[in-house]
N, C-alpha and C positions, 0 to 999 in steps of 0.2 A: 174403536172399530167394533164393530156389530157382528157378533159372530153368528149371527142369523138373520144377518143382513142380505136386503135382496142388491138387484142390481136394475139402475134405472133405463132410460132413454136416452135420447138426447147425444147421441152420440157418443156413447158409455164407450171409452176405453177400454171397457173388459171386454167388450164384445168382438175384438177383432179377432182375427181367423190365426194371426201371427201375433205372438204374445209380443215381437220385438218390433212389430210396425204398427204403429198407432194411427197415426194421420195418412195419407195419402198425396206422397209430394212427386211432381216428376222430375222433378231439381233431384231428385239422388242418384240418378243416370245420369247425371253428369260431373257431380264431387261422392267424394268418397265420405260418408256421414262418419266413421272415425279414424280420420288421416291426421298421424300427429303433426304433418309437416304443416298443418292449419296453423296459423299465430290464435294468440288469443287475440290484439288487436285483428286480426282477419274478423273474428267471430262480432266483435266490438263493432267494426263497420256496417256487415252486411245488416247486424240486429236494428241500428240506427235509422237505416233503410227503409226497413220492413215495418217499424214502429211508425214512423212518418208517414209511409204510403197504407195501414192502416186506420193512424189517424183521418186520414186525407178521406178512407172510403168508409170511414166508419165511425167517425168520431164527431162530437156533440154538433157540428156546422157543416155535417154531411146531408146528402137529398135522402139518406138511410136511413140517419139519427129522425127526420124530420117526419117519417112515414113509421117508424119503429112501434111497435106494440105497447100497450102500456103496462102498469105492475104487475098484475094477474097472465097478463099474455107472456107476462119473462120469467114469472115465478111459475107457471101451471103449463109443463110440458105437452105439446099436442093444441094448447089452443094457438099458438104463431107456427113460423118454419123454422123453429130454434133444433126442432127432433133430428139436424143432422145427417146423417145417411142412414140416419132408421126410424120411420121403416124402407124411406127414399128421398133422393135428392131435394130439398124445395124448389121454392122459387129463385130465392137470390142464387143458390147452385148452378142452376141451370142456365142464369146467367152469365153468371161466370163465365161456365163453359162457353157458350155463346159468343161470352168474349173474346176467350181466347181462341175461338175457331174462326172468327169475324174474317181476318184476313188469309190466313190460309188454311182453309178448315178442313181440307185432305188432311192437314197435318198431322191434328190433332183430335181425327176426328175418331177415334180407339177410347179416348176418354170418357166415355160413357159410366154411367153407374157402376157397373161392375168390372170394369177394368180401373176406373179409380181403388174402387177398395182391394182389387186384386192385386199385391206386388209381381206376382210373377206374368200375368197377363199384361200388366203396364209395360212391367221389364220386355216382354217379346214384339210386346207395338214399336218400340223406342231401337231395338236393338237387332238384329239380322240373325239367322241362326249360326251363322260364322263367326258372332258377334261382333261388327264392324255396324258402326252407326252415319248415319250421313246418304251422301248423294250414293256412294258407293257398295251398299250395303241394302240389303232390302228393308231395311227400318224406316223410321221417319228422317229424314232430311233436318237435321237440329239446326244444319246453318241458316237456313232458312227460317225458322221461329226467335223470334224475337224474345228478350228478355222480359216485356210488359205479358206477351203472350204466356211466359214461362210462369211468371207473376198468377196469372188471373186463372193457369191452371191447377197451380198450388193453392190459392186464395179459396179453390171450389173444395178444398179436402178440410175446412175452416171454418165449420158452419154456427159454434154450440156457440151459446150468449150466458151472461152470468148468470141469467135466472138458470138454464141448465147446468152449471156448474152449482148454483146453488141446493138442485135435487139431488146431483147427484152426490155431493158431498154430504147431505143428508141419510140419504137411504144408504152409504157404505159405512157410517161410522150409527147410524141410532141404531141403538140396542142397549136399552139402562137394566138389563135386567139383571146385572151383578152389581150393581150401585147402592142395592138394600142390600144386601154382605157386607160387601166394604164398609159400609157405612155401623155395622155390629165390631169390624175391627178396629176401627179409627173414633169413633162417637161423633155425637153434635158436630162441636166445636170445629177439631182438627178435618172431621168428615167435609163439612161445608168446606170449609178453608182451602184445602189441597185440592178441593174437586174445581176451586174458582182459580186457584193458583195454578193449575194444570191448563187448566182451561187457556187463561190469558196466554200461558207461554206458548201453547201450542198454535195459536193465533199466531202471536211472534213469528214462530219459526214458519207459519205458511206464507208470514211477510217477508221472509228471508229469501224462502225458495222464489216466490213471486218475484224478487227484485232483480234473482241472479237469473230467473227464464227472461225478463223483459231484456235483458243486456248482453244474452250471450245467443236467445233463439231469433233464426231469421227465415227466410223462405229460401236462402239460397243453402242453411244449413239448418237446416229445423231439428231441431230437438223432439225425443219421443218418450223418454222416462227416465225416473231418476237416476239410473246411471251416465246419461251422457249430462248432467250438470257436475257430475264428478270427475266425468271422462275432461271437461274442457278446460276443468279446474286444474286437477292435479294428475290426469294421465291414464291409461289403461290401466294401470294394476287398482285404482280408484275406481275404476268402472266393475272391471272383474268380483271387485269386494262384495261392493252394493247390491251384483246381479246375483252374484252367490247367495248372501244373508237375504235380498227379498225371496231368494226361491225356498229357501230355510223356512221362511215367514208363513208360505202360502204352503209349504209343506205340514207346519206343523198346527194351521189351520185346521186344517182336513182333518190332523188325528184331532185337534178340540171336539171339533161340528161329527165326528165318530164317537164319541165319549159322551157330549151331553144328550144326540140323539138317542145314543145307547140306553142314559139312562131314562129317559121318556119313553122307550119301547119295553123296558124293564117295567116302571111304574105304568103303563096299558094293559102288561098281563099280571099285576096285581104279583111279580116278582114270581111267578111261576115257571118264568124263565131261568137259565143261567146267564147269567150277567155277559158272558164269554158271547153265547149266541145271542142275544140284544144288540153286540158293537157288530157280529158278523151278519145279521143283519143287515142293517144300517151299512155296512162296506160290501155286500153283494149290489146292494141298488146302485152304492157308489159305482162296482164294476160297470153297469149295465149304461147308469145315465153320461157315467162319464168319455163312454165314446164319441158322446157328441165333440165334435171338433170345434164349432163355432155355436154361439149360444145367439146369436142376432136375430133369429129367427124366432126366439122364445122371448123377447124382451116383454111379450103381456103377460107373459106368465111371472118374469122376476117382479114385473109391476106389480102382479097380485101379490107375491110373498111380503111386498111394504106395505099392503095394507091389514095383511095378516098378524104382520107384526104390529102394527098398530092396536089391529083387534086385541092381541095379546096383552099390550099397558094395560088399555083402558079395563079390560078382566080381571088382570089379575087387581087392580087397585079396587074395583068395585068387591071382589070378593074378600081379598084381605080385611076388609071393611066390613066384614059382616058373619067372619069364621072366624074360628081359631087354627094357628099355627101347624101343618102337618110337621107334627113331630116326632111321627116314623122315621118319616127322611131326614130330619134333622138330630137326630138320633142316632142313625147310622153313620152320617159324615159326622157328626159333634159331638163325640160320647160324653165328653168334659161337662156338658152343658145339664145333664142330667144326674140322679143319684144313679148308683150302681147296684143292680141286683145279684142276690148270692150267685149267679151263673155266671155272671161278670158282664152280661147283656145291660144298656140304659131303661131305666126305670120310665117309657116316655108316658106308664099311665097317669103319671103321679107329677108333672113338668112343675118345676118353679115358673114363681108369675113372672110374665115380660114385665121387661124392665130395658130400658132407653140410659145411656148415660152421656154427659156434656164431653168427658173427655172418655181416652182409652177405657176399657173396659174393666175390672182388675182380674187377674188373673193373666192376661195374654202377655207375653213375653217384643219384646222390640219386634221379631222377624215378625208375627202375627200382621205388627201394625205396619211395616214394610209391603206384608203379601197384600191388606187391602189398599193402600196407598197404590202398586203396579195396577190394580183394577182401572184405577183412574190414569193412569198411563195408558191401557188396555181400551180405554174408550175413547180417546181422544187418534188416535190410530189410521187417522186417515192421510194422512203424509203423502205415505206411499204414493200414491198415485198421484197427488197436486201437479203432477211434470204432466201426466198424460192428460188431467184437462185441461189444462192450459196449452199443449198443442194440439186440441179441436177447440177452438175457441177462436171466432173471425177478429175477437180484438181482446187478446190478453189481458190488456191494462186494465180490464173490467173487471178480472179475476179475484183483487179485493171486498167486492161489493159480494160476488159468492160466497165468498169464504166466512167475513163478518155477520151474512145473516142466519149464516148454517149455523157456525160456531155460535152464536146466542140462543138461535132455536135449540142446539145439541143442548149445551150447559143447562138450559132452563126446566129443558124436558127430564135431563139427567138428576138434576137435583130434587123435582120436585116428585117424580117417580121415587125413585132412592130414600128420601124424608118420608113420604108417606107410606109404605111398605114398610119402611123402620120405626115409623111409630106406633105401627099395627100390631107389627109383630117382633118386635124389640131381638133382641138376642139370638130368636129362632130364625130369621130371617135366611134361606135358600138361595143356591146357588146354582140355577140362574132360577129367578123369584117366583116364573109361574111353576114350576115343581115342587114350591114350598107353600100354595094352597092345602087346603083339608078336603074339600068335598071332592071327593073321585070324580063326578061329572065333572066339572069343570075345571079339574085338574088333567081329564082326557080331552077336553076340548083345546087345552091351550097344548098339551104335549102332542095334539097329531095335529094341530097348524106349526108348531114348532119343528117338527119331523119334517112335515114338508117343505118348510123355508129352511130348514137346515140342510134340506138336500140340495135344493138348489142355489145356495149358496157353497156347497161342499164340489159340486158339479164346478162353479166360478172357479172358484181356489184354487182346485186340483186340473183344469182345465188351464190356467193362468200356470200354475206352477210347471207342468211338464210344459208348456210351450218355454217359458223363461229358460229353462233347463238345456228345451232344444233347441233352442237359440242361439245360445250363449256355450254350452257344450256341444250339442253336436254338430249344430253349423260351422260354427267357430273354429272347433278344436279336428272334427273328425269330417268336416265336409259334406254333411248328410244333404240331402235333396228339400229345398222348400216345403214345408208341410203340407200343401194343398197338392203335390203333388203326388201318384199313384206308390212310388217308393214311403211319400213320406206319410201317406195314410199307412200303408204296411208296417212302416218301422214305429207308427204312435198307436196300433191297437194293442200291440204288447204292453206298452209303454204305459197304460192309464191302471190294470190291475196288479203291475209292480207295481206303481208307485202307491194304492192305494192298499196294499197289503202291508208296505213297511211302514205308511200310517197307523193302520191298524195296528202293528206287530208295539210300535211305540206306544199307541191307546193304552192298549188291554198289558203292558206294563206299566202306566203309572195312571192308573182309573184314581183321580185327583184330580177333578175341573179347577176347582178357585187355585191350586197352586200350579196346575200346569198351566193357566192360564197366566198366572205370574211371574211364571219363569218365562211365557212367549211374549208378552210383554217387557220384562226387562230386557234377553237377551235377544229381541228383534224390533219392535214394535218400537219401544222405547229411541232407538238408534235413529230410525226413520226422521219421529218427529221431534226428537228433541237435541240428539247425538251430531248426527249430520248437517243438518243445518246451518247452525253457527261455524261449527269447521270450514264447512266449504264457502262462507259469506268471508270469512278471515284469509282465505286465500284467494279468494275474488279481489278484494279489496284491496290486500297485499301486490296484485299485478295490475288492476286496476287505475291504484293512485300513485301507483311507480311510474305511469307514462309521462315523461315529459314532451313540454309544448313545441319540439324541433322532432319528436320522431312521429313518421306522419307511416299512415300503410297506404301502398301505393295497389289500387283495385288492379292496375294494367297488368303488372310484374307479381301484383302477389307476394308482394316481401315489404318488410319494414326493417329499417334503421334503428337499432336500439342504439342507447351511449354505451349501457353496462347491461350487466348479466348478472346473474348468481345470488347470492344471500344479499349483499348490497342492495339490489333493486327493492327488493322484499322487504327490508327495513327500511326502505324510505318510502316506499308505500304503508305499509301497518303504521307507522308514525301521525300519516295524517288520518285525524279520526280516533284518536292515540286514547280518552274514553270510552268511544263506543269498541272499540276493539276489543279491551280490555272487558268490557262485560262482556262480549261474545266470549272471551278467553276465560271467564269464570266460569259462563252459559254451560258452555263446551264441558270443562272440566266436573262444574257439578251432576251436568247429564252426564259423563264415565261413572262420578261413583255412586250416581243412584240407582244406572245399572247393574256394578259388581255388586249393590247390595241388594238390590230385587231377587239375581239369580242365585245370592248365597242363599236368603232367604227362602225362597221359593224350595232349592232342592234341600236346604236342612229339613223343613217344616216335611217337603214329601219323606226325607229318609225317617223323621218319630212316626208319620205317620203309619209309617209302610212297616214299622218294625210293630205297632202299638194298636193297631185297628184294624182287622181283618178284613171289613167291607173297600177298605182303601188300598189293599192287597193286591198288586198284579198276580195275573193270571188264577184268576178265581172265581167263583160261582154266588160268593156275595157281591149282591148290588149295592152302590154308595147312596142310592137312595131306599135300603131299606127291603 
């Protein structure tokens, strides 16, 4: 994950208004989207459905597939109608609707652009203010619309195509700019190794989630994030987890993207600052931009910060190539790497020559090589969100073809930034790379585009995160008012500079990028895409291939015939498939302990640092860069 990652088009998930509603289905007025009394064959059926009547409208022998755009049109957002509901409906959209207006288009005719993406204006088209729906109620008349009708107006909330899943899985995880570090703790050998081995499984595991959206998501119960693949698995308290640790996730983003802009504001005044006012900073702008309540409106703008970030490779690799090592900053985070002067200050006039090694470095201790191994957990980090674009996407099944060519562009990019940077600058190599330039100019040019994609990806994050928060607690728990509503603007202005204060409060105590980024990788990051997955494909599979061929679910009644129940069922499902389960049950178990050792790691290496290094000092007036 790209901690200075922008955010793209294409009907980007992150842009909705409601962190908890991704797509736009009017099928949720009518089932309840997490009613236990749902079977899992219930979910089984309707997904069967909906897979079929997308193949049927979308699939390679459709009049769709025949008119469809070619590589560049599905790869390059903006040039087909793949952009989604942003910046507006396309063509096949408006079909849709069209469609489902065809026969009774009083009905339906509230479904316009913004009452699609609006839940609670859809909710009030649908529903009376009595809330009685029907001939009786002043809502829409539902007996009256048809189920193809109900189809073709869920179908128009459906718009993104692989190639948009393609970018956006791109612009939410590129960001190699800690891959030349990692790559001073791990060396050559293991460096390469673990970043290809990362790589592959994290593919896997986007094959996992992709298998269990195809079979459990339908239009009559759509799925919107990765909690309800947990919720359908194993139950609310599975859901609750998931929503909790990604709000964790996207919490303790913000303090990242506070910390490294920190220190990029720090190295612009040439450290004449106090490192304290650099983060505070950096979390006043957070106050101000992060009122924005929906970012959809700004999507050209997140577009600029992916090419800004781009800018940034291609600089810093040109430069690295033509200076030497700033060893200020590498000085200040790495005293070990320098002699020591009688003051006790590093010696960085005098730096030993770079030097590159095939394996581990000597000197670095196991946890060292743990903290850059999670870097490579830390960039592979896009998990998370695989649930929400696959529920904007008119035909799922395509979801692989996104995924396999992100994931090789990511790896490629990853690798080959990472190798070059580390052959440049061996040892000295900076955390994150373009702060570990020499020439001031272009070490200001890359840290104020870094500032400002780091703002507006901190805006995402903290934006994402208090919505998931208010979603999941205060809808949930305390009954608070839809967020687009007058209350719920009231009760979320307070809401963005707590949240972005106890960021900061957590920053500016552990001012340590490369290992707080290693502990937000093991103990979040890591879970998403490596943790979860395999678990929840074992108890898919476990219920799955339990179904025998006499229990059938009856659509009419809404109930199915089981024979048995309980651990039995579960064991004669896990049975079949009795190796591949089993390596998910390794998968599983060696992703637990490479997270207990990421996090032991991570906080051992901050507690020497914090006791041994004063620039690494919470709450303090040295900068970690120097």
């Amino acid at each position: 994950m790209a901690v200075n990652a922008g955010i793209g088009m294409a009907a980007d998930p992150r842009l909705s208004i409601e962190a908890d509603v991704v797509g736009s289905y009017p099928n949720r007025v009518l089932r309840t989207l997490h009613d236990p009394n749902v079977t899992f064959e219930e979910y089984l059926h309707y997904a069967k459905i909906s897979r079929a009547d997308e193949d049927r409208v979308y699939g390679p022998s459709s009049e769709y597939a025949a008119k469809k755009p070619g590589v560049v049109g599905r790869l390059v957002p903006g040039t087909q109608s793949m952009l989604g509901r942003f910046p507006g409906l396309n063509k096949e959209t408006k079909q849709d609707v069209s469609i489902a207006q065809s026969e009774h288009g009083t009905q339906l005719q509230h479904f316009d652009k913004e009452t699609l993406e609006n839940p609670e204006l859809r909710r009030k088209s649908l529903v009376s203010p009595n809330g009685e729906t029907g001939r009786h109620g002043s809502g829409v008349d539902t007996s009256m619309i048809s189920e193809q009708e109900w189809l073709s107006a869920s179908r128009a909330a459906r718009t993104a195509t692989w190639g948009a899943v393609f970018y956006l899985i791109t612009t939410d995880i590129l960001g190699p700019f800690s891959v030349p570090w990692a790559m001073t703790q791990l060396g050559w050998g293991p460096g390469v190794s673990l970043y290809t081995i990362f790589g592959v499984l994290a593919a896997y595991s986007g094959w996992q989630l992709w298998k269990m959206f195809l079979a459990l998501d339908s239009d009559r119960y759509p799925m919107k994030n990765y909690g309800d693949i947990a919720f359908r698995i194993y139950g609310n308290w599975a859901r609750y987890f998931v929503n909790v640790l990604q709000s964790l996730q996207f919490f303790l983003n913000v303090g990242l993207l506070i910390l490294s802009n920190g220190q990029s504001i720090s190295q612009l005044s040439k450290s004449h600052l106090c490192f304290i006012v650099c983060l505070l900073v950096f979390m006043i702008a957070g106050f101000i931009v992060g009122q924005i309540r929906t970012l959809a409106k700004f999507g050209w703008l997140a577009n600029i910060s992916v090419w800004m970030n781009i800018f940034i490779i291609i600089a810093t690799m040109g430069i690295v190539a033509h200076s030497q090592p700033n060893y200020v900053a590498s000085g200040a985070s790495y005293p070990d790497l320098f002699n020591t002067l009688p003051n006790g200050d590093p010696d960085t006039d005098h730096p030993a020559p770079i030097m590159t090694t095939a394996g581990s470095a000597p000197g670095l201790a196991f946890t060292d090589n743990v903290n850059g191994l999670m870097q490579a957990v830390f960039s592979y980090g896009g998990a998370t969100l695989f649930t929400e674009l696959m529920a904007e996407m008119r035909r799922p099944w395509d979801f692989w073809k996104g995924l396999i060519c992100a994931d090789l562009l990511i790896f490629c990019c990853y690798l080959f930034f990472g190798c070059f940077v580390y052959g440049y600058q061996g040892q000295y190599a900076f955390n994150p790379a373009y702060q570990g330039i020499d020439p001031y100019g272009w070490q200001t040019v890359g840290n104020v585009f870094g500032v400002i994609t780091g703002l507006i990806a901190a805006c995402l994050y903290g934006n994402i995160g208090i919505k998931v928060l208010y979603a999941n607690i205060g809808r949930d728990l305390f009954n608070w008012p839809v967020l687009e509503s007058r209350k719920g603007k009231l009760i979320f202005i307070p809401f963005v500079p707590i949240y972005w204060a106890l960021a900061f409060v957590v920053t500016v105590s552990i001012p340590q990028f490369s290992n707080f980024s290693a502990l937000v990788g093991a103990a979040c990051i890591l879970q998403f895409t490596y943790t979860f997955p395999p678990i929840l494909l074992l108890g898919f599979k476990a219920q799955h291939d339990s179904i025998l061929p006499e229990e059938k679910f009856d659509p009419q009644t809404g109930r199915v015939e089981r024979v048995d129940n309980g651990m039995k069922r579960w064991v004669r499902g896990l049975r079949k498939d009795a190796l591949v389960n089993l390596w998910d049950l390794v998968y599983f178990l060696g992703a637990v302990v490479t997270a207990i050792l990421g996090m032991y790691s991570a906080i051992k290496s901050m507690a020497v640092n914090y006791n041994s290094n004063p620039n690494l000092t919470g709450w303090g007036c040295n900068s970690p860069t120097g």
